[in-house]
C-alpha positions as semicolon CSV with decimal commas, in nm:
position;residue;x (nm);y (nm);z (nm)
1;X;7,442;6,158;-2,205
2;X;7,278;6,357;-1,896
3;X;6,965;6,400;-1,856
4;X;6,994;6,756;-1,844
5;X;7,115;6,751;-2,218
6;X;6,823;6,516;-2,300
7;X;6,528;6,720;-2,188
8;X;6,686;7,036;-2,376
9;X;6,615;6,839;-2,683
10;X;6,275;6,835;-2,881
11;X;6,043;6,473;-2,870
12;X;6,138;6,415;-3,305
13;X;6,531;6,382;-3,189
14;X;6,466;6,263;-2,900
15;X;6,302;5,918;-3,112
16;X;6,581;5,967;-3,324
17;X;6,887;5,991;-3,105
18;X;6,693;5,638;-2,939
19;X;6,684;5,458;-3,240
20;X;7,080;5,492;-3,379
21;X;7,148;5,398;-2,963
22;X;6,956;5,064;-2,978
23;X;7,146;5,070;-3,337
24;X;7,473;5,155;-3,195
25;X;7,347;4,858;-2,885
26;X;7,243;4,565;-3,146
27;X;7,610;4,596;-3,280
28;X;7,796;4,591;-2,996
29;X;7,579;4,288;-2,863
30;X;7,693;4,108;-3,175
31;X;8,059;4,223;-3,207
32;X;8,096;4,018;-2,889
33;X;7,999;3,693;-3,094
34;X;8,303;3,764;-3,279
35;X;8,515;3,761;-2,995
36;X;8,681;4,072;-3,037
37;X;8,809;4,270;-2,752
38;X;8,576;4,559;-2,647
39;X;8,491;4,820;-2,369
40;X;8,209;4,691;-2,166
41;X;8,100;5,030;-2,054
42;X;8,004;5,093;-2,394
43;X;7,743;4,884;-2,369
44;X;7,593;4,985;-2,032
45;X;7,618;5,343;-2,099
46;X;7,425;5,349;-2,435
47;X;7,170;5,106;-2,223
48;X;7,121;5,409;-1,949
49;X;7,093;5,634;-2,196
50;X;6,844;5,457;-2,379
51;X;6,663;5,456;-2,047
52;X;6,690;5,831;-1,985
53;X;6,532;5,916;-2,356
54;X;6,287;5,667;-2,278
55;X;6,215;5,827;-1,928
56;X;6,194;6,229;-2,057
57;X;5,985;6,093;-2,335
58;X;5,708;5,909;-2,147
59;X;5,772;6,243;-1,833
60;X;5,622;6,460;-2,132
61;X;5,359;6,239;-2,289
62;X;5,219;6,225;-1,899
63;X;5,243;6,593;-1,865
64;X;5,024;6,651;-2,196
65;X;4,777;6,421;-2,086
66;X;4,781;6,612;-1,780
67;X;4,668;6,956;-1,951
């Protein structure tokens, strides 16, 4: 997900959308304990995106307290 997409959204799905990626994060870090095969990239890209959401959301809780 790019950033650009991210700050289009509104703060509510913005919480949202983080919350079923650390979801979609806690299962892939425990597939692996079942030794299945899996795509590593997965797991770093819902990590970055995790970070971006987190990033835009804490960007407009500054800029409020700003006003």
């Amino acid at each position: 997900m790019k950033m650009s997409e991210i700050s289009k959204k509104d703060s509510e799905a913005l919480i949202a959308l983080g919350k079923q990626l650390r979801e979609e994060l806690r299962a892939f870090r425990f597939s692996g304990a079942g030794g299945r095969k899996r795509d590593v990239k997965e797991g770093k890209n819902a990590r970055r995106a995790v970070a971006r959401i987190e990033t835009e959301l804490t960007a407009r809780k500054l800029a409020s307290k700003a006003k």
